[in-house]
GUZAMI-117117 format. One record per residue (C-alpha): z, x, y. Coordinates in steps of 0.1 Angstrom, whole numbers, plus 5000, padded with zeros to 4 digits. Layout:
GUZAMI-117117
<pt><pz>Z</pz><px>X</px><py>Y</py></pt>
...
This chain:
GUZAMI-117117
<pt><pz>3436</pz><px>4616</px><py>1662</py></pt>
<pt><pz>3450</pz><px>4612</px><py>1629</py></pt>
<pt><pz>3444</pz><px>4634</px><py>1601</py></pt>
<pt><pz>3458</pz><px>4633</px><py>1565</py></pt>
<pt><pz>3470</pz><px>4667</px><py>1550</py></pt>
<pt><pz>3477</pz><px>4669</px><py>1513</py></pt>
<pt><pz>3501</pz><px>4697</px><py>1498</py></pt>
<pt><pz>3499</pz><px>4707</px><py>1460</py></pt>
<pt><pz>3537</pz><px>4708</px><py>1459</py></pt>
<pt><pz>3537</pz><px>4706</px><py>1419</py></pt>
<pt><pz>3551</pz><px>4674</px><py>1400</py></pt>
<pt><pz>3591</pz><px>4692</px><py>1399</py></pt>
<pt><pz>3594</pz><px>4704</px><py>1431</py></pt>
<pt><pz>3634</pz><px>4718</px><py>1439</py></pt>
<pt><pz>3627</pz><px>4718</px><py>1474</py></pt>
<pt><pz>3602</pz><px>4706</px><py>1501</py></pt>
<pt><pz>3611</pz><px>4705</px><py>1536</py></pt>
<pt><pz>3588</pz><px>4701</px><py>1565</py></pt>
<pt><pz>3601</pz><px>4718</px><py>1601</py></pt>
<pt><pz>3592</pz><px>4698</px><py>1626</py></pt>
<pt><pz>3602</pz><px>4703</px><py>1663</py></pt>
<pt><pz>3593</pz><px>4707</px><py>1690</py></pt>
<pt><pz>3591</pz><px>4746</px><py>1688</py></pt>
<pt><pz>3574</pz><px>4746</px><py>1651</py></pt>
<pt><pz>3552</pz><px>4721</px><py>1660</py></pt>
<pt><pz>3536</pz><px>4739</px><py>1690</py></pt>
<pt><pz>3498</pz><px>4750</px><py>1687</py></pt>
<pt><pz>3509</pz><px>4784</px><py>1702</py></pt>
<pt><pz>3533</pz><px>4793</px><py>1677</py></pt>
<pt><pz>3511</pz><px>4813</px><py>1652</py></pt>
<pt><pz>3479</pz><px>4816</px><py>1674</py></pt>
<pt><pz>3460</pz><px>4811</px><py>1709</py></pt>
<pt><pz>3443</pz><px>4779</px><py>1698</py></pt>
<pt><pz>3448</pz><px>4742</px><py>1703</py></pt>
<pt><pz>3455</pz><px>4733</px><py>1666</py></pt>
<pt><pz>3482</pz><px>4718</px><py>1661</py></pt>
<pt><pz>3500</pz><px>4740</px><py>1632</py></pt>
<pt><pz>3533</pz><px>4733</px><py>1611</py></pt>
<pt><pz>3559</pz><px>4749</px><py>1590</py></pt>
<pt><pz>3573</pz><px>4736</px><py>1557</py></pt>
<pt><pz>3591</pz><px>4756</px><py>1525</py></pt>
<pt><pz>3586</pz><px>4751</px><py>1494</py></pt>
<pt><pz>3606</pz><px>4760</px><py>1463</py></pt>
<pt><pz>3593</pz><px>4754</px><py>1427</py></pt>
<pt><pz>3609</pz><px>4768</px><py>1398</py></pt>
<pt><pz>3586</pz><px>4787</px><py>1368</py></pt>
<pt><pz>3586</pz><px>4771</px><py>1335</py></pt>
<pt><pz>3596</pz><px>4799</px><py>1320</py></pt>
<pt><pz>3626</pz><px>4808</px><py>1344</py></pt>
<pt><pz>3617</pz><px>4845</px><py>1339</py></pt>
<pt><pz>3597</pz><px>4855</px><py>1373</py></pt>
């Protein structure tokens, strides 16, 4: 099953990076269910630059 996931990652994004491996990618890593979960970060800087 396919399923499309969309991420508000802002229109300037400094970084994005999904983790996908093997380990990250396994439905155990944050709970007991089946669901497949991921990991990503995601870096933005304020307008501002003051926070």
């Amino acid at each position: 099953m396919e399923k499309e996931i969309k991420l508000n990652i802002g229109t300037d994004p400094q970084m994005f990076m999904p983790i996908l491996n093997s380990e990250t990618l396994s439905p155990t890593i944050y709970n007991n269910d089946n669901d497949v979960e991921f990991t990503y970060l995601h870096k933005y800087k304020f307008p501002t630059g003051t926070k």
